[in-house]
PyMOL Python script that loads the backbone (N, CA, C, O; Angstrom):
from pymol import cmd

cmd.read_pdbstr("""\
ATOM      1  N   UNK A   1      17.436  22.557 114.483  1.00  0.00           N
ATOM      2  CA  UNK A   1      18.164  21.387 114.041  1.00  0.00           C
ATOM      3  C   UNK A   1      18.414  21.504 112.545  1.00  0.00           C
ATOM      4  O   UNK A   1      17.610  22.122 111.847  1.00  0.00           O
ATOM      5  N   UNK A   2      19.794  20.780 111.886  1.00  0.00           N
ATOM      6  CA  UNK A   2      20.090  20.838 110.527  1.00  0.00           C
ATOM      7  C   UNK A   2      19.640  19.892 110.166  1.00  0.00           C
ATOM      8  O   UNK A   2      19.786  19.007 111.009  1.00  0.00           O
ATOM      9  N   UNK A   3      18.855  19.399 108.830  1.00  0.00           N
ATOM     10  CA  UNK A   3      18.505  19.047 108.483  1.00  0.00           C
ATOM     11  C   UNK A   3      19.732  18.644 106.703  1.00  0.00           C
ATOM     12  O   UNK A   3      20.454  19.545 106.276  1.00  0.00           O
ATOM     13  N   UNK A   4      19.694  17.447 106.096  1.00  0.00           N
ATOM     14  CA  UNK A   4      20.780  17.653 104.993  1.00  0.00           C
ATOM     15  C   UNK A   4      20.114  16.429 104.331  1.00  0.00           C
ATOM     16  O   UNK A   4      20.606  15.361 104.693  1.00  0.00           O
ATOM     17  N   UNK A   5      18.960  16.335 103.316  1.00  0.00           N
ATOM     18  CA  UNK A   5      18.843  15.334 102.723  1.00  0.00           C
ATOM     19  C   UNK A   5      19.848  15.216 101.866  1.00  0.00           C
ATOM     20  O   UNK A   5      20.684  16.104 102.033  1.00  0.00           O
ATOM     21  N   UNK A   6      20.175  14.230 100.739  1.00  0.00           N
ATOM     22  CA  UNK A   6      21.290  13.958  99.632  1.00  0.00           C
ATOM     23  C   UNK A   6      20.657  13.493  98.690  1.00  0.00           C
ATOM     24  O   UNK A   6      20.990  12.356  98.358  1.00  0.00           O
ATOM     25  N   UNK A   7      19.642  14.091  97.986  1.00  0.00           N
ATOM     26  CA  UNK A   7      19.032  13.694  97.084  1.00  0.00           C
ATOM     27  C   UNK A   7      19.952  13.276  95.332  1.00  0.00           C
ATOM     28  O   UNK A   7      20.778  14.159  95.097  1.00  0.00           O
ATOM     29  N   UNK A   8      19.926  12.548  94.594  1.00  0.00           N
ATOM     30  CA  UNK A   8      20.887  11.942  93.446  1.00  0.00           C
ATOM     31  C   UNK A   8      20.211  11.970  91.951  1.00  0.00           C
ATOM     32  O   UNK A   8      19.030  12.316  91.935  1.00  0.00           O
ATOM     33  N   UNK A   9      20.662  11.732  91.021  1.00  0.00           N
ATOM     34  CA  UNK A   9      19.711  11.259  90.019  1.00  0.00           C
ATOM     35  C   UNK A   9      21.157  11.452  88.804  1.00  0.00           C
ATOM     36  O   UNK A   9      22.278  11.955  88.723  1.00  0.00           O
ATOM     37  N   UNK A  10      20.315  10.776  88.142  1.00  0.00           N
ATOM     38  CA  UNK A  10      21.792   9.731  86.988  1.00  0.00           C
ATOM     39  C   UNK A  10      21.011  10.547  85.639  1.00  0.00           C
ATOM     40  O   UNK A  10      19.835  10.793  85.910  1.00  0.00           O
ATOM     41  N   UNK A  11      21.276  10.836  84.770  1.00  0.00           N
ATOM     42  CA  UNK A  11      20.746  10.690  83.796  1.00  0.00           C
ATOM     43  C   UNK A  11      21.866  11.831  82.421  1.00  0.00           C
ATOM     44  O   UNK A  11      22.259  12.934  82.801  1.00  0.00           O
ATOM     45  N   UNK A  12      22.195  11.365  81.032  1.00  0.00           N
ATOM     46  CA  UNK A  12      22.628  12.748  80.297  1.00  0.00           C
ATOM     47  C   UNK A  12      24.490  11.939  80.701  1.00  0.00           C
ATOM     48  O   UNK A  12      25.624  12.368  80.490  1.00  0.00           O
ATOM     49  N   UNK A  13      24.149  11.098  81.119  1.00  0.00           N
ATOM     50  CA  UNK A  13      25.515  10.460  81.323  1.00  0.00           C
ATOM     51  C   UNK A  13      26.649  11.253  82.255  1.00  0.00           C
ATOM     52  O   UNK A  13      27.790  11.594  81.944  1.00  0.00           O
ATOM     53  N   UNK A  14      25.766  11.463  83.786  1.00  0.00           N
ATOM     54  CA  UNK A  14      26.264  11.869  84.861  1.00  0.00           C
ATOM     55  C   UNK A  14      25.259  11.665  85.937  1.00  0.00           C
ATOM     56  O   UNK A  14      24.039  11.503  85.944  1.00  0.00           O
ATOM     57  N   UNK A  15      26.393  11.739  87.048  1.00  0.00           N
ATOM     58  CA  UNK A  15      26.055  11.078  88.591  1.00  0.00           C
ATOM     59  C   UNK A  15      25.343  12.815  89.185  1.00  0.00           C
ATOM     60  O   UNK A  15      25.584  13.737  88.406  1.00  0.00           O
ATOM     61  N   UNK A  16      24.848  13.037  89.973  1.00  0.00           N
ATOM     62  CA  UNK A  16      24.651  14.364  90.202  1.00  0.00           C
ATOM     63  C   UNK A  16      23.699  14.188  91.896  1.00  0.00           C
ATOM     64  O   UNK A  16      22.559  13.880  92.241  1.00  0.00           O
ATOM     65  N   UNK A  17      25.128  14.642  92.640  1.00  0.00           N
ATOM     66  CA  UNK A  17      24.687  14.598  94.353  1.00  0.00           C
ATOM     67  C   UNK A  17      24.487  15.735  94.830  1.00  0.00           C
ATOM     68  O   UNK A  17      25.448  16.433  94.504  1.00  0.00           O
ATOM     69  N   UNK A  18      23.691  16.368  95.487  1.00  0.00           N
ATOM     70  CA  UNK A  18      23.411  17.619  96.314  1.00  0.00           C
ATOM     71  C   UNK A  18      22.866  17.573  97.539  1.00  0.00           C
ATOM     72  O   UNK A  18      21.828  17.030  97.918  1.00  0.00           O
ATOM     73  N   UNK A  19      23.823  18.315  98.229  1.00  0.00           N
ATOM     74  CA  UNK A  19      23.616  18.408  99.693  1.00  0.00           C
ATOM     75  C   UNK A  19      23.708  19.627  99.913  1.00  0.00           C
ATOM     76  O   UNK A  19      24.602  20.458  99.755  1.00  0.00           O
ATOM     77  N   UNK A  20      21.716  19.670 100.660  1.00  0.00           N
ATOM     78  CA  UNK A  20      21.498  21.066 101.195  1.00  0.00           C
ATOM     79  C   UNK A  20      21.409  21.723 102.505  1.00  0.00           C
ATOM     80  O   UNK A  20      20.341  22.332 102.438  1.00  0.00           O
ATOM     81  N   UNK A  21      21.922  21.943 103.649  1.00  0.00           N
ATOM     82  CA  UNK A  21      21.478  22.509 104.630  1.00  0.00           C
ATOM     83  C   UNK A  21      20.195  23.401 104.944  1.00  0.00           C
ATOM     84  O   UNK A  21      19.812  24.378 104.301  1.00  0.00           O
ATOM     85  N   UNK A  22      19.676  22.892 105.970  1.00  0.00           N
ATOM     86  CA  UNK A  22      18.715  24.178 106.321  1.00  0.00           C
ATOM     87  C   UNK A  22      19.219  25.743 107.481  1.00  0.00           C
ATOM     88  O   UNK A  22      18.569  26.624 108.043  1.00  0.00           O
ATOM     89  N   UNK A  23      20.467  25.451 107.394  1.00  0.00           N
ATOM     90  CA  UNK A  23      20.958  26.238 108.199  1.00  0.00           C
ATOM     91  C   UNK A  23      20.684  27.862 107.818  1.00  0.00           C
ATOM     92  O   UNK A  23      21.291  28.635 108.560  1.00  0.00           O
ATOM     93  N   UNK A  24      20.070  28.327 107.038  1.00  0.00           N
ATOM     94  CA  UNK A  24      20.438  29.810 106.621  1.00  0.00           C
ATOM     95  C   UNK A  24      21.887  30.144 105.837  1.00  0.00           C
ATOM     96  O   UNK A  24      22.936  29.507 105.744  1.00  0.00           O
ATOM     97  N   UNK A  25      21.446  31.450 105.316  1.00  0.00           N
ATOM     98  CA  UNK A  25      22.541  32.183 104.277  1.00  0.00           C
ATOM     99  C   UNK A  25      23.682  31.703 104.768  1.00  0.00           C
ATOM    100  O   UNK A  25      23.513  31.472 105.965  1.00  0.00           O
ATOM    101  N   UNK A  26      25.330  31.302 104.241  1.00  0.00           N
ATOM    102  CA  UNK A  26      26.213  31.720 104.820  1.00  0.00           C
ATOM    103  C   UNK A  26      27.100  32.970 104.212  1.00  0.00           C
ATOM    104  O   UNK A  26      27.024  33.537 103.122  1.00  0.00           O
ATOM    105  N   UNK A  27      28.003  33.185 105.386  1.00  0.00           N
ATOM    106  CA  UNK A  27      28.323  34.462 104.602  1.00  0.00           C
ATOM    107  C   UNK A  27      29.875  34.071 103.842  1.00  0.00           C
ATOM    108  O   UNK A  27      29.697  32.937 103.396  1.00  0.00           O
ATOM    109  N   UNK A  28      30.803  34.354 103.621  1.00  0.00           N
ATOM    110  CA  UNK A  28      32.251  34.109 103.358  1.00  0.00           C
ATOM    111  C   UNK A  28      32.593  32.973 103.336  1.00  0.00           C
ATOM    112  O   UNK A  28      33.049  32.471 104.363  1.00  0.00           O
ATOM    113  N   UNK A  29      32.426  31.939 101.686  1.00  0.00           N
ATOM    114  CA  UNK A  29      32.586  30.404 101.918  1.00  0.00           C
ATOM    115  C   UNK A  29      33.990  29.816 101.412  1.00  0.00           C
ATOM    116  O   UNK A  29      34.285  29.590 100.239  1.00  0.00           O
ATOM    117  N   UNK A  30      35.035  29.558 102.881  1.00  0.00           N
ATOM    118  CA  UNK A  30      36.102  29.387 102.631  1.00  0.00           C
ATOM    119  C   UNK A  30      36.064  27.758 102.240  1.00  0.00           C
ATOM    120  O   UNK A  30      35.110  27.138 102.710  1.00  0.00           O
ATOM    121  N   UNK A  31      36.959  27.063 101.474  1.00  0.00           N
ATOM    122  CA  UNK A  31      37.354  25.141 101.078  1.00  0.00           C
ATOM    123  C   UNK A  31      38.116  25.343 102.311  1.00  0.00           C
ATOM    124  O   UNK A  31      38.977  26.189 102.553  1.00  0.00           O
ATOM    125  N   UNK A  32      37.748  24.618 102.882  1.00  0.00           N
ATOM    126  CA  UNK A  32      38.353  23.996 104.004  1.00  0.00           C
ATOM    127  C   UNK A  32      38.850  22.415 103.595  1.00  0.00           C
ATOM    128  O   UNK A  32      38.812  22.374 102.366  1.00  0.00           O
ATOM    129  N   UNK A  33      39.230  21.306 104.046  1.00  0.00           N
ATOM    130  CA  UNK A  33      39.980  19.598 103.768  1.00  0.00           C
ATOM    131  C   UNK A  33      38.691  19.203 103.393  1.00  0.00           C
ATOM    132  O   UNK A  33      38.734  18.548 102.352  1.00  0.00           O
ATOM    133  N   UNK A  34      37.695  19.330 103.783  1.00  0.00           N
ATOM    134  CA  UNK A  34      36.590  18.589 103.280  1.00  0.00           C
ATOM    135  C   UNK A  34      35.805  18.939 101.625  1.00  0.00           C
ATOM    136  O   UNK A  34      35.468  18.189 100.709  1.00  0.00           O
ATOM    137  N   UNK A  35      35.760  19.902 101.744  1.00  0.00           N
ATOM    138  CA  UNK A  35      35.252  20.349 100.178  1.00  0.00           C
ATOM    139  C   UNK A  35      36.498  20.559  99.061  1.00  0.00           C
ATOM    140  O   UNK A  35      36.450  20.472  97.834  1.00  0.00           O
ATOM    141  N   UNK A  36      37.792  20.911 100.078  1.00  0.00           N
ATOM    142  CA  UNK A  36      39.082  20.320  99.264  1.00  0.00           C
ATOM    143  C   UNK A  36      38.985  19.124  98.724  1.00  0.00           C
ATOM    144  O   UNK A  36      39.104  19.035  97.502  1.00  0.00           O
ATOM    145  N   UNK A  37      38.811  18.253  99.312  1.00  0.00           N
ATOM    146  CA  UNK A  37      38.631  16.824  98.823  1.00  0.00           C
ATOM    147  C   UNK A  37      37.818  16.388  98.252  1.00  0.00           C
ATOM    148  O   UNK A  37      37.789  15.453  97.451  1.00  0.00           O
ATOM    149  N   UNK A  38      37.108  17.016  98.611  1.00  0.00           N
ATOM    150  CA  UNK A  38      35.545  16.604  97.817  1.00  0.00           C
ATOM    151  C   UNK A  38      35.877  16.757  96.183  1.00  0.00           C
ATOM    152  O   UNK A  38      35.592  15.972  95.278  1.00  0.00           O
ATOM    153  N   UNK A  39      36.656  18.180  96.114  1.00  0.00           N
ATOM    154  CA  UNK A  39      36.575  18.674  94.491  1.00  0.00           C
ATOM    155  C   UNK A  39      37.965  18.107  94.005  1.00  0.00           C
ATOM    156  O   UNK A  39      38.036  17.880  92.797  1.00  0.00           O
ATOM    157  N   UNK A  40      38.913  17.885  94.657  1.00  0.00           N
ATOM    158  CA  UNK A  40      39.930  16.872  94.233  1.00  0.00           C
ATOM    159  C   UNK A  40      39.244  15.638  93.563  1.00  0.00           C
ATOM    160  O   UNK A  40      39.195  15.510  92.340  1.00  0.00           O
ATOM    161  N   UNK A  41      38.801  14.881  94.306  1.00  0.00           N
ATOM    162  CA  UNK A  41      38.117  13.466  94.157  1.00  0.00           C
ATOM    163  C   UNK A  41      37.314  13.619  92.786  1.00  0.00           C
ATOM    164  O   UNK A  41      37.666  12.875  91.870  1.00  0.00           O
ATOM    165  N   UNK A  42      36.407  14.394  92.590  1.00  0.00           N
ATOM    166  CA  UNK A  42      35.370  15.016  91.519  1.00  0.00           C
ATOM    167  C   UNK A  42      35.948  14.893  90.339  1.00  0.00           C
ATOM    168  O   UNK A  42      35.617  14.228  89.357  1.00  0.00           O
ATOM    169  N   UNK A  43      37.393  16.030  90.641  1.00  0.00           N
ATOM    170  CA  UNK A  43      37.977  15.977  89.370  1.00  0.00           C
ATOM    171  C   UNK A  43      38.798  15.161  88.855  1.00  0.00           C
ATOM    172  O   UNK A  43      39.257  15.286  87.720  1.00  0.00           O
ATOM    173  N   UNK A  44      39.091  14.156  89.718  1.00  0.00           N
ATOM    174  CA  UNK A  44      39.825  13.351  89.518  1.00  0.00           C
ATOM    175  C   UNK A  44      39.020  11.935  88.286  1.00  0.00           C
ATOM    176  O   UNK A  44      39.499  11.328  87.329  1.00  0.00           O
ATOM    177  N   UNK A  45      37.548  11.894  89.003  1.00  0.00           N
ATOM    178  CA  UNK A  45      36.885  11.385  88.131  1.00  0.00           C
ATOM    179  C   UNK A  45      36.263  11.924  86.963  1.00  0.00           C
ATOM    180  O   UNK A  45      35.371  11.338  86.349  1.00  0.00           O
ATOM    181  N   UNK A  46      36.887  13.402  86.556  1.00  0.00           N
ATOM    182  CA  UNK A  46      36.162  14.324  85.584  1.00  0.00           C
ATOM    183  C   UNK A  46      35.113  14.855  85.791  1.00  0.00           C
ATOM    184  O   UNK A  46      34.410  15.493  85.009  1.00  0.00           O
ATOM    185  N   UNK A  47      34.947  14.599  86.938  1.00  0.00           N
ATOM    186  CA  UNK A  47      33.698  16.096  87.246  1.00  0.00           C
ATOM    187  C   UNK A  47      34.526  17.319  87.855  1.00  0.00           C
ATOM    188  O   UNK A  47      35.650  17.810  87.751  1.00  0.00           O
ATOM    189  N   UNK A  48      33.052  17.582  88.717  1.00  0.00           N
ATOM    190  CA  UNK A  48      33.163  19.065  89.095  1.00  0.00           C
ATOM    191  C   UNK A  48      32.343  19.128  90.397  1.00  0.00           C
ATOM    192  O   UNK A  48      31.396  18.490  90.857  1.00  0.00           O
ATOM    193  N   UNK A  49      32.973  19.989  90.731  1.00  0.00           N
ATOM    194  CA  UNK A  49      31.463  20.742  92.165  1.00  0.00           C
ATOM    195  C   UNK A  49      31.049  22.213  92.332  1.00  0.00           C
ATOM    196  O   UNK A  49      31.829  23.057  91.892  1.00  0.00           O
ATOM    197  N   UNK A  50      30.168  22.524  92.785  1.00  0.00           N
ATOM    198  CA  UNK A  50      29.893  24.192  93.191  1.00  0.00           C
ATOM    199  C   UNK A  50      29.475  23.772  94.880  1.00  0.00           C
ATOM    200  O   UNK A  50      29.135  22.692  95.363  1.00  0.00           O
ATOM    201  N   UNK A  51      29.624  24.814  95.359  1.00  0.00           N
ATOM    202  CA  UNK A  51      29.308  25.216  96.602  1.00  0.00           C
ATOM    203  C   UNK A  51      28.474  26.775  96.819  1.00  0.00           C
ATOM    204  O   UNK A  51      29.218  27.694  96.476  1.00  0.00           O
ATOM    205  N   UNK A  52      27.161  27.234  97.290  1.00  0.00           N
ATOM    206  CA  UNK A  52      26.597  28.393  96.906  1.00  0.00           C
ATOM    207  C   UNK A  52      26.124  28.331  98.228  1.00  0.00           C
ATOM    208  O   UNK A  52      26.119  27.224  98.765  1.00  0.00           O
ATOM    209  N   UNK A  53      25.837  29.038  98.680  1.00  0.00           N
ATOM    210  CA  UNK A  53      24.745  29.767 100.041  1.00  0.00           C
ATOM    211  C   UNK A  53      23.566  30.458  99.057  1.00  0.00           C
ATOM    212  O   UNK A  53      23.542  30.991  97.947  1.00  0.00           O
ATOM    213  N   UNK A  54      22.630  30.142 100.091  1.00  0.00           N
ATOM    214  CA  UNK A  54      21.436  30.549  99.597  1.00  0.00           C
ATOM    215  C   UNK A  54      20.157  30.957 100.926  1.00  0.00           C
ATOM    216  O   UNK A  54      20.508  30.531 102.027  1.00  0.00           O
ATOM    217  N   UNK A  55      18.849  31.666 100.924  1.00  0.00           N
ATOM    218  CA  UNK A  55      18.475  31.740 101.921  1.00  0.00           C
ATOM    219  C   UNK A  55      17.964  31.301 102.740  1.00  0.00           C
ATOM    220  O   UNK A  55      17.446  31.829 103.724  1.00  0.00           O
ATOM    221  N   UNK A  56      18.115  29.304 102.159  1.00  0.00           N
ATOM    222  CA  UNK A  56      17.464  28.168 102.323  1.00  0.00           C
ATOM    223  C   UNK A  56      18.975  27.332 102.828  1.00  0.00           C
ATOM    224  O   UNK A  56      18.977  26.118 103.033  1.00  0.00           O
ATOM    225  N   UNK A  57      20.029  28.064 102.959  1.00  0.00           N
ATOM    226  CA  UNK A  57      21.058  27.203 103.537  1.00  0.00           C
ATOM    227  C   UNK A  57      22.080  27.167 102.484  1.00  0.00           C
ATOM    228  O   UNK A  57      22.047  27.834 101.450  1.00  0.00           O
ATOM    229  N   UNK A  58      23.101  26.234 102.875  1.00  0.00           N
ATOM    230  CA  UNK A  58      24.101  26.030 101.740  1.00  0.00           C
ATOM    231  C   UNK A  58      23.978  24.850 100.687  1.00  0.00           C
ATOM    232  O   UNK A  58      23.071  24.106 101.061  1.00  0.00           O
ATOM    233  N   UNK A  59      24.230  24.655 100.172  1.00  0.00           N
ATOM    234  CA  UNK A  59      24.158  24.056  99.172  1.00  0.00           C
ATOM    235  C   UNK A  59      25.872  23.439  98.576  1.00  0.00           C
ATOM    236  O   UNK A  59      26.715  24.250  98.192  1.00  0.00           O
ATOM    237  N   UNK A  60      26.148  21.873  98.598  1.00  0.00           N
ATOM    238  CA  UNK A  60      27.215  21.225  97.486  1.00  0.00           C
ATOM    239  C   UNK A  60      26.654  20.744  96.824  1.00  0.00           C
ATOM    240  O   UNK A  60      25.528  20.283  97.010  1.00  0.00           O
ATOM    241  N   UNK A  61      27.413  20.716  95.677  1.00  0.00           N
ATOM    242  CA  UNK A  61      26.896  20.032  94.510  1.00  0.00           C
ATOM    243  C   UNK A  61      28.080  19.174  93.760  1.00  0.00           C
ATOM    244  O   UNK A  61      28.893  19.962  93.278  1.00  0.00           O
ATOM    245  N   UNK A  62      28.393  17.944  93.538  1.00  0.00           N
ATOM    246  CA  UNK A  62      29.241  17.319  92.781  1.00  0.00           C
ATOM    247  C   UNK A  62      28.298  16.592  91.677  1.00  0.00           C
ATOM    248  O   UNK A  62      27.228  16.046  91.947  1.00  0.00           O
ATOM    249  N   UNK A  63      28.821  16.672  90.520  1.00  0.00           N
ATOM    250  CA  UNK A  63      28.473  16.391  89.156  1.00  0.00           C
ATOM    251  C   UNK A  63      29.888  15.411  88.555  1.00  0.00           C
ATOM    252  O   UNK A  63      31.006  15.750  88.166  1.00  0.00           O
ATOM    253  N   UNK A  64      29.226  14.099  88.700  1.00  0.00           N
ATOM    254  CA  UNK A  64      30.572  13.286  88.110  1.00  0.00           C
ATOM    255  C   UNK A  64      30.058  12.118  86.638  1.00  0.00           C
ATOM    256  O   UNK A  64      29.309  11.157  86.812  1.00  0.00           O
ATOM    257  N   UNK A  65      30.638  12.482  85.323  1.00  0.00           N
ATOM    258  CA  UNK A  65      30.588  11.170  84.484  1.00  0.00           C
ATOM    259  C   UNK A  65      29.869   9.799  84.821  1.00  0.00           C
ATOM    260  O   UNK A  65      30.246   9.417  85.929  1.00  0.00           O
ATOM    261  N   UNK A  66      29.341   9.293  84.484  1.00  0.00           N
ATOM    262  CA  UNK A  66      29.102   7.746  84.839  1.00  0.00           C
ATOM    263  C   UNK A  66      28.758   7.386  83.004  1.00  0.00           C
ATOM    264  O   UNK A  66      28.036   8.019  82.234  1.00  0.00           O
ATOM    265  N   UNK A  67      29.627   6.082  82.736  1.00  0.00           N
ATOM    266  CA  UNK A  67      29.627   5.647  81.691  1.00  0.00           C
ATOM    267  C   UNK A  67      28.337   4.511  81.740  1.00  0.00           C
ATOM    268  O   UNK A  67      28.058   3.653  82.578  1.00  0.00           O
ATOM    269  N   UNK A  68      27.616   4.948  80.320  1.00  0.00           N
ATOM    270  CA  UNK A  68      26.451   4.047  79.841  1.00  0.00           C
ATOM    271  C   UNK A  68      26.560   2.658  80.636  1.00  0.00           C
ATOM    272  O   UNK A  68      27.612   2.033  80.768  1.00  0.00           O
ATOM    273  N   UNK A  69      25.031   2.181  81.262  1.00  0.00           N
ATOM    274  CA  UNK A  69      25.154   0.840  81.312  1.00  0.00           C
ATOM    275  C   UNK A  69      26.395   0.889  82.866  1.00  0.00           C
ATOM    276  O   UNK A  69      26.977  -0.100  83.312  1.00  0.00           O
ATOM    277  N   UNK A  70      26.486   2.058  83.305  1.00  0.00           N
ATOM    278  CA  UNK A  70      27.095   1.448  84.566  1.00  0.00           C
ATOM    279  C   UNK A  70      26.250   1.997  85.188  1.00  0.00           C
ATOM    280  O   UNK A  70      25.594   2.899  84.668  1.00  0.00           O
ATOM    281  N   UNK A  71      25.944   1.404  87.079  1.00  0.00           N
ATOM    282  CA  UNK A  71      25.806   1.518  87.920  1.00  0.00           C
ATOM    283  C   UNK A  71      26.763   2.460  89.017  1.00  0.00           C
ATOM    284  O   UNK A  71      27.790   2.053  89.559  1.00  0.00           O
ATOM    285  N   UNK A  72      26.064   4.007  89.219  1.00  0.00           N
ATOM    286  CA  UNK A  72      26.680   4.356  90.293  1.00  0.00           C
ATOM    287  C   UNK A  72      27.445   3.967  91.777  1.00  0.00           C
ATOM    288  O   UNK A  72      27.915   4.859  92.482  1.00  0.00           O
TER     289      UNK A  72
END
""", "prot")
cmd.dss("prot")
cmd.show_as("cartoon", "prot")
cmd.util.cbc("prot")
cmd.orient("prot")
C-alpha cells in the first residue's frame, strides 16, 4: 500500500508542502496535467516546485511566498 503523508511548515517567509510516496525509485519522470498545474499555480504565486525520485519513493515539493502576519 502507498502511503503519502503532506507534511508543511511556514517559516523564512514561505509556505513549504511535500508529498512523499512510499512507492520506490521511479524511473523517467514525465509532468503530466497534474504536476503541470501544480507548477503553473506555484508560479503563478511566485514560487516553485521540484519533483525527485528517490529510494524511499517520489517526492513533490512546492515552495510558495506567504507574506508576514498572513495565514496559509
Amino acid at each position: 500500500m502507498t502511503a503519502s503523508p503532506v507534511p508543511s511548515k511556514v517559516g523564512e517567509g514561505q509556505l513549504v508542502l511535500s508529498v512523499v510516496d512510499n512507492g520506490g525509485p521511479v524511473g523517467e519522470i514525465r509532468a503530466g496535467f497534474g504536476l503541470r498545474s501544480l507548477s503553473e499555480r506555484a508560479e503563478e504565486l511566485g514560487g516553485r516546485t521540484a519533483v525527485q525520485s528517490g529510494p524511499s519513493g517520489l517526492e513533490v515539493t512546492a515552495v510558495v511566498p506567504v507574506a508576514a502576519g498572513e495565514r496559509p
